[in-house]
C-alpha positions as a Markdown table, in Angstrom:
| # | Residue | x | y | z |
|---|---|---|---|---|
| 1 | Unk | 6.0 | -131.0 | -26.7 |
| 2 | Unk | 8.0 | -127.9 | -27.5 |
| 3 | Unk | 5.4 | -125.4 | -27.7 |
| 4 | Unk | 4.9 | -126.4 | -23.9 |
| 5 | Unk | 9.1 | -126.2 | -23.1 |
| 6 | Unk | 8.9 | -122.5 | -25.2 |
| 7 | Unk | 5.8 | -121.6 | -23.3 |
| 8 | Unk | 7.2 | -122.6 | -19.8 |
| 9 | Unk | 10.3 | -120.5 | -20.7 |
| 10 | Unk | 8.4 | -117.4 | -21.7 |
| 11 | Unk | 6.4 | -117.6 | -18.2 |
| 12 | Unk | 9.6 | -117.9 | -16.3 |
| 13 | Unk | 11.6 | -115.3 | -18.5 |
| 14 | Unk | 8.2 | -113.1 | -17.9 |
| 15 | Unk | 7.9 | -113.6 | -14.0 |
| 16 | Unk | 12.2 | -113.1 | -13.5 |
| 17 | Unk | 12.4 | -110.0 | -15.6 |
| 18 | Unk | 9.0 | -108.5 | -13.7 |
| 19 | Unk | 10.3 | -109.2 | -10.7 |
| 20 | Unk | 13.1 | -106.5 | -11.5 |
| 21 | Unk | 11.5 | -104.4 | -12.7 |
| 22 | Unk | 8.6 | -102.9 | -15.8 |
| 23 | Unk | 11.7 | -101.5 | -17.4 |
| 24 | Unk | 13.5 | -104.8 | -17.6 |
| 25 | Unk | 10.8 | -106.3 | -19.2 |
| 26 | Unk | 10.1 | -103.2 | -21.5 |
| 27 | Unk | 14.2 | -104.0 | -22.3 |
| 28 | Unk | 13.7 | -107.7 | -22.8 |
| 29 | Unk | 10.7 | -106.8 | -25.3 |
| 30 | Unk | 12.6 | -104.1 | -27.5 |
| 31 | Unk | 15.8 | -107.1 | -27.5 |
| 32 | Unk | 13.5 | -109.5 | -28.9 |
| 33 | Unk | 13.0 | -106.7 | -31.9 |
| 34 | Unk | 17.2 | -107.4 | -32.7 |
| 35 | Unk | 16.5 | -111.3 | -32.8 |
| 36 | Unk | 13.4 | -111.2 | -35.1 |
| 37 | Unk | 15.2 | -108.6 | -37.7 |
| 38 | Unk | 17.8 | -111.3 | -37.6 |
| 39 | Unk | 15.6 | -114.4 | -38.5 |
| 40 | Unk | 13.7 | -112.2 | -40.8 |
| 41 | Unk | 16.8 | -110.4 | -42.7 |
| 42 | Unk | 18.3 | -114.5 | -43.0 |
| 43 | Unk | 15.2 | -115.8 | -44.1 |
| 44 | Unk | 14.8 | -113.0 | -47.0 |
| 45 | Unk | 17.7 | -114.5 | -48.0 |
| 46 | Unk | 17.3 | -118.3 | -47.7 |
| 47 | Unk | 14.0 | -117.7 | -49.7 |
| 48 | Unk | 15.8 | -116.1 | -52.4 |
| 49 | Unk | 18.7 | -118.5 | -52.5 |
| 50 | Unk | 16.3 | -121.5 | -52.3 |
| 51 | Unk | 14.1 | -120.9 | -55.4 |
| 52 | Unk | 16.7 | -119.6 | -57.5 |
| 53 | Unk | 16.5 | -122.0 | -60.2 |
| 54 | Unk | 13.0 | -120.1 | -60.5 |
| 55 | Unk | 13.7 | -116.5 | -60.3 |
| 56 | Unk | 14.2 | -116.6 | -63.7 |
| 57 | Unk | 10.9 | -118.2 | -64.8 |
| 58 | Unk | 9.2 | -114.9 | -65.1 |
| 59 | Unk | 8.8 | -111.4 | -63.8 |
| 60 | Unk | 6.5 | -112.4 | -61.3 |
| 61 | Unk | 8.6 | -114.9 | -59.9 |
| 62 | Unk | 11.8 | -113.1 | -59.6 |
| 63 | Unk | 9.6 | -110.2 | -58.1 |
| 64 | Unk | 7.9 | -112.4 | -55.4 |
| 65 | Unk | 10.7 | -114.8 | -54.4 |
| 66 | Unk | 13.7 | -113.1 | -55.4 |
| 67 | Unk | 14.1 | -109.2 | -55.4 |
| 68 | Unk | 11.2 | -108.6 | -52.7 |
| 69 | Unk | 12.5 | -111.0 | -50.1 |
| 70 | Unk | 16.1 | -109.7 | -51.1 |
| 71 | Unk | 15.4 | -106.1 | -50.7 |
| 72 | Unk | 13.5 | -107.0 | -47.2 |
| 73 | Unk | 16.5 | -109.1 | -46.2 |
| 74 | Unk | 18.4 | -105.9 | -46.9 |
| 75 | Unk | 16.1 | -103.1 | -45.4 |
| 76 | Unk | 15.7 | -105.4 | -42.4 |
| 77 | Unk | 19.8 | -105.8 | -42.0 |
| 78 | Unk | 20.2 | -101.8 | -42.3 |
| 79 | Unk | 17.2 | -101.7 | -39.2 |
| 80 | Unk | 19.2 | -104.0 | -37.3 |
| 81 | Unk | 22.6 | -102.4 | -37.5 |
| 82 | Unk | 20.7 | -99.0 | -37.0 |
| 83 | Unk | 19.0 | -100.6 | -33.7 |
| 84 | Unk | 22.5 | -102.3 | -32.8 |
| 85 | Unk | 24.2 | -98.6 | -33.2 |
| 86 | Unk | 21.2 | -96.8 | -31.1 |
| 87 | Unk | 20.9 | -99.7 | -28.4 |
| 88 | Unk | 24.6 | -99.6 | -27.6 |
| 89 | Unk | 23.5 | -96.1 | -25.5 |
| 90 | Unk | 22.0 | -96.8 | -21.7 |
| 91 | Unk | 20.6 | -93.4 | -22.3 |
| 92 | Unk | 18.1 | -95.1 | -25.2 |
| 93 | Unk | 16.5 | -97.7 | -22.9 |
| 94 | Unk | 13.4 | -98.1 | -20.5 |
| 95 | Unk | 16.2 | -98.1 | -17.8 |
| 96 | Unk | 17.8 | -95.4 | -18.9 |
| 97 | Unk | 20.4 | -97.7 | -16.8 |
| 98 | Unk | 24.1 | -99.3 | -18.3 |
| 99 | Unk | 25.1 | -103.3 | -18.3 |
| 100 | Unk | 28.4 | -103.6 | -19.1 |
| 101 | Unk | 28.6 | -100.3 | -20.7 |
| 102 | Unk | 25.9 | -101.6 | -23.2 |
| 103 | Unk | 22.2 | -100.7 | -22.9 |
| 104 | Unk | 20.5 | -103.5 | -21.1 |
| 105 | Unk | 18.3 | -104.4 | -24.9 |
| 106 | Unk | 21.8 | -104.8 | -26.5 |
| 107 | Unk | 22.7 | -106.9 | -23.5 |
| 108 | Unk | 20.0 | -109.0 | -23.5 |
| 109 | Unk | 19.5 | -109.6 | -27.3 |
| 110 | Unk | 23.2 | -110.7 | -27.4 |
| 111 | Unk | 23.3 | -112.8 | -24.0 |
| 112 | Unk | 19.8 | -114.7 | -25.7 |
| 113 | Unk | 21.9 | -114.9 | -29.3 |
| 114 | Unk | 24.4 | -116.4 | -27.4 |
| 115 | Unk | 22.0 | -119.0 | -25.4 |
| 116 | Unk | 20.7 | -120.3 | -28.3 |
| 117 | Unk | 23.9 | -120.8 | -30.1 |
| 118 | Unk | 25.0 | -122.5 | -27.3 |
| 119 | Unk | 21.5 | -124.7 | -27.1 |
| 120 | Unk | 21.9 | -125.5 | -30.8 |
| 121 | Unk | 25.4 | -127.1 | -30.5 |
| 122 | Unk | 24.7 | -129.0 | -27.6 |
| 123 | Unk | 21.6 | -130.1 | -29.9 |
| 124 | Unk | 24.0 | -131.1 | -32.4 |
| 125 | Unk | 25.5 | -133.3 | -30.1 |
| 126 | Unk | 22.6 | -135.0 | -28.9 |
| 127 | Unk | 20.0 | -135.2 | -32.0 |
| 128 | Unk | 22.5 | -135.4 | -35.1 |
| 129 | Unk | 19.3 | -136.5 | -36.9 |
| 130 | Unk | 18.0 | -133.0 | -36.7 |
| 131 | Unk | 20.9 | -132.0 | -38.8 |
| 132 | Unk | 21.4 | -134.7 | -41.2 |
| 133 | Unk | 19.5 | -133.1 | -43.8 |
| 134 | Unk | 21.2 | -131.4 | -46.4 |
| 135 | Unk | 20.8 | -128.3 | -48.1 |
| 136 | Unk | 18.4 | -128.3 | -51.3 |
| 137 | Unk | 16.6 | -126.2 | -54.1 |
| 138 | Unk | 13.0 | -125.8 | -55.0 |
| 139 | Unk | 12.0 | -127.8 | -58.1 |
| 140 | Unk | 10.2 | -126.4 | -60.7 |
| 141 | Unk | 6.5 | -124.9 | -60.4 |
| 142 | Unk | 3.5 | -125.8 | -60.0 |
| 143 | Unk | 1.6 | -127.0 | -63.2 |
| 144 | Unk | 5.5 | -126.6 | -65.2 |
| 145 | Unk | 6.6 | -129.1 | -67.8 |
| 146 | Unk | 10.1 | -129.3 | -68.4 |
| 147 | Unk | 11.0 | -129.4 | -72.4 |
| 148 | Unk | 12.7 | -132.3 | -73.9 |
C-alpha cells in the first residue's frame, strides 16, 4: 500500500513542479541528490556501527562492513556539505532564479527534509508500534562457532 501513496506523490510532485516550469523540476531533481547523500552518508554509518562486534573477525570483515562503508559515509558527508555550500547560490541552479536568498535545490531539499521530519513525528504519534523496536547488533557470522 505504500509503494502506491509514494507513487501517487511522485505523480503529483511531477505534474506541480512541471507546471512551473522544466527548471523547477530540473531543481527538484538535483535536491533529491542532497537527500540521498544524506540516507547514504547515515547508512555507511549504521552499517558500521551495527556489525561491530564483527569488524574485528578478520581483514575482510573490517574492510567490507567497517572501513568501506565508513569512508563512503565520510566521502558522501564531504559531497553533501560541498553541494550544500554550492547550492546556497541562485546563480548555480536550472533557474538561475533566488527563493529566499537560497537557490531553489537548497530550498527544496530542506523544505522536503523538513516534510518528512514532520510526517515521521506525526507517525510516531499514530503507529508507536513502528518504533517500539529497539536498537540491536549483528550476531556472529555465518557458519561461526563461538569457543567455550
Amino acid at each position: 500500500m505504500s509503494t502506491w501513496w509514494v507513487a501517487a506523490i511522485a505523480i503529483a510532485w511531477y505534474l506541480v513542479v512541471r507546471r512551473i516550469s522544466e527548471n523547477a523540476l530540473f531543481d527538484s531533481l538535483t535536491a533529491l541528490s542532497l537527500l540521498i547523500a544524506f540516507y547514504y552518508a547515515l547508512t555507511g554509518v549504521a552499517c558500521a556501527v551495527y556489525h561491530r562486534r564483527r569488524l574485528t573477525a578478520s581483514a575482510r570483515d573490517f574492510l567490507l562492513i567497517g572501513l568501506g562503508p565508513l569512508v563512503g559515509a565520510g566521502l558522501l558527508t564531504w559531497l553533501l556539505v560541498e553541494s550544500v555550500i554550492d547550492m546556497s547560490d541562485p546563480a548555480n541552479s536550472y533557474s538561475g532564479v533566488g527563493w529566499f536568498g537560497l537557490g531553489p535545490p537548497l530550498v527544496i531539499g530542506i523544505g522536503i527534509a523538513l516534510v518528512g521530519v514532520i510526517v515521521m513525528v506525526v507517525w510516531r504519534f499514530v503507529s508507536p508500534a513502528f518504533w517500539s523496536e529497539r536498537p540491536g547488533v549483528a550476531g556472529p557470522p555465518p557458519g561461526h562457532r563461538e569457543e567455550r
